[in-house]
C-alpha angles and dihedrals in degrees: 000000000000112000106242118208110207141185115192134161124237121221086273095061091250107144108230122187133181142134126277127191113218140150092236131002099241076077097044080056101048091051093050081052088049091057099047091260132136112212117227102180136349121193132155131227089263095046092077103177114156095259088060095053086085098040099056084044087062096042092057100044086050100066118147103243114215087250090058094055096051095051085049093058095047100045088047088051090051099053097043085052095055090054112266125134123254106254092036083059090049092051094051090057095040084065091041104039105104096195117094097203091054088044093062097050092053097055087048087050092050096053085049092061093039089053087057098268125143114248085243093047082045089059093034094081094056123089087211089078124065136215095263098046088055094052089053095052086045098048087047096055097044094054093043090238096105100142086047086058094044101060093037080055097045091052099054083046094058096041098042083045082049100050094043081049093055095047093056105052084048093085089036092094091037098057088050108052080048084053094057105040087056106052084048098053089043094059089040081069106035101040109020106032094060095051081059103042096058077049093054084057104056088050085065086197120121117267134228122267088247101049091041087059089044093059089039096058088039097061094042097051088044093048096038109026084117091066091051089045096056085052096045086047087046095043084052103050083039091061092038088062089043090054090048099060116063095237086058099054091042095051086051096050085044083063105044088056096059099037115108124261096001087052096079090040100056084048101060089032084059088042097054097049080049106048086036092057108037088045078050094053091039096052091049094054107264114142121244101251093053099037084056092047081065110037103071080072095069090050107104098199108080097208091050093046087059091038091057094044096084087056092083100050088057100043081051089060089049110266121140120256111228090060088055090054087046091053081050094059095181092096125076118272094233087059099052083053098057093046087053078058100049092048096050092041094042095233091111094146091047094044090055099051096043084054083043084062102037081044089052101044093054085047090053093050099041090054088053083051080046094052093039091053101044094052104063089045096054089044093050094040096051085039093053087043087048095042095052101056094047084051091053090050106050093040091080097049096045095054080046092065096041087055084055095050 
């Protein structure tokens, strides 16, 4: 459905916009009735008269940030728990939310429930909460036990928003020592290697093999960067538009799930999103089958989440589902077994999340073996590229001063 911008005005005179997604505006302006509002103006992404320019611009600098929609959660979680209703609650945070982006979508969120929505069907319209998000609302306000969800939900949240955090700053320290090396070895070869060739002439005397193939390499990436540059350029573009299309993306996660060394990590990376958000959805009430509908979603690595779709259709007929995860042979062996546990005990949710934490942790550990490991290599590599060339460019002049002597 086309994504509608709005500003309205409210009975006070007080100008509200937001986003709406609807199949046609004539909704988008009943809705806006339904809510006491009067519509000014409606318009789409793809509608770009001047008067939207602004708009859209708006619309693009007030994201919802993940932060944002975990302390959202929290402090919701706190205030239903300490025995206010929920629109009250809403209203609180609608005066003390700073971001401009999360205070629009709780005033969007308001007027749902004022129009007779369900705080789930409510989120349900913003991209800022996921599937999964929306379930466990859903799951909290069936069983009567809302504020309990929230903060569950607001905990696997922080702590999924906290392991994708640390594995990114990982390569942080990696890509730029890469960085570095290159662009040293790069001016090595642009800036110092020519002084010394027009050197090298002068001397008139024949030159090493080494030093021969550093001047070589140096003249030709000098006299023809702009050639590895188009192919970079068009290696890059080629991979973007890989990336765009979903065989693409599932061709690359297929790789990255057999390739060595990384191989073993994406899996229990994949495994722990997995296990962390169907234990989540477990432990708030959500049946199996449903739970399961949502949880491929979590699962970063595209070729394991449709590998694990048909999961679902099988578990619905009655299979177990730690037999189905084992057909499947892309998840670690220590976490199929625990599943097998958590089936036979009954203590499936809890099971999960206690493999989601052992999962994690090894992930954890085998990234800092990762990071050990890929270091040294990129220190000893830059050092035996640097030292070669200052080895092809002192020979020379040290067989020069032995022929003197």
């Amino acid at each position: 459905m086309p994504l509608y911008h709005y500003r309205a005005s409210d009975p006070s005179g007080n100008i509200v916009q937001g986003t709406l997604e609807a199949r046609e505006e004539r909704q988008v302006v009943l809705h806006l009735q339904q809510g006491g509002l009067i519509p000014l103006r409606i318009g789409t992404e793809e509608a770009k008269p001047g008067g939207w320019q602004l708009s859209l611009k708006w619309a693009r600098v007030r994201r919802v940030s993940p932060g944002e929609v975990v302390h959202f959660t929290n402090e919701l979680a706190a205030l239903l728990k300490a025995g206010l209703p929920l629109e009250r609650s809403l209203q609180a945070l609608l005066e003390v939310t700073g971001g401009k982006g999360m205070k629009a979508v709780i005033s969007q969120v308001l007027r749902d429930l004022q129009a007779g929505k369900s705080l789930s069907e409510a989120l349900s319209r913003h991209r800022a909460f996921s599937p999964l998000y929306v379930s466990l609302v859903q799951a909290g306000e069936t069983g009567g036990f809302l504020e309990v969800a929230l903060a569950r939900l607001g905990e696997y949240l922080k702590t999924v928003s906290e392991f994708r955090s640390y594995l990114t700053t990982a390569l942080i320290y990696p890509m730029i020592l890469a960085c570095v090396g290159s662009l040293s070895v790069v001016f090595m070869l642009v800036y110092v290697v020519p002084r010394f060739e027009s050197f090298f002439k002068e001397m008139g005397q024949t030159l090493f093999w080494s030093t021969s193939l550093l001047l070589s390499f140096s003249n030709a990436f000098r006299a023809y960067w702009w050639v590895g540059g188009m192919l970079a350029g068009v290696a890059a573009l080629i991979l973007i538009r890989l990336l765009r299309t979903p065989k693409g993306q599932m061709t690359v996660d297929r790789a990255k799930l057999r390739a060595p060394l990384v191989g073993d990590l994406t899996k229990r990376i994949s495994a722990a999103f997995f296990a962390k958000t169907l234990g989540t959805l477990l432990n708030n009430g959500v049946p199996l089958v449903a739970a399961l509908r949502v949880v491929t979603t979590s699962v970063p690595n595209r070729y394991m989440a449709k590998a694990l779709e048909g999961v679902q259709s099988e578990v619905e007929k009655g299979q177990p589902l730690s037999a189905m995860l084992k057909k499947v042979g892309l998840l670690p062996e220590l976490f199929l077994q625990m599943v097998a546990i958590g089936e036979e005990t009954g203590h499936l949710g809890e099971m999960l999340l206690a493999a989601a934490d052992s999962l994690e942790g090894d992930a954890r550990s085998a990234v800092r073996r990762l990071m050990a490991l890929m270091e040294p290599v990129l220190i000893l590599t830059m050092s035996l590229v640097v030292a070669f060339i200052i080895v092809s460019l002192l020979m020379p002049i040290l067989n020069l001063y032995e022929i003197s002597f």
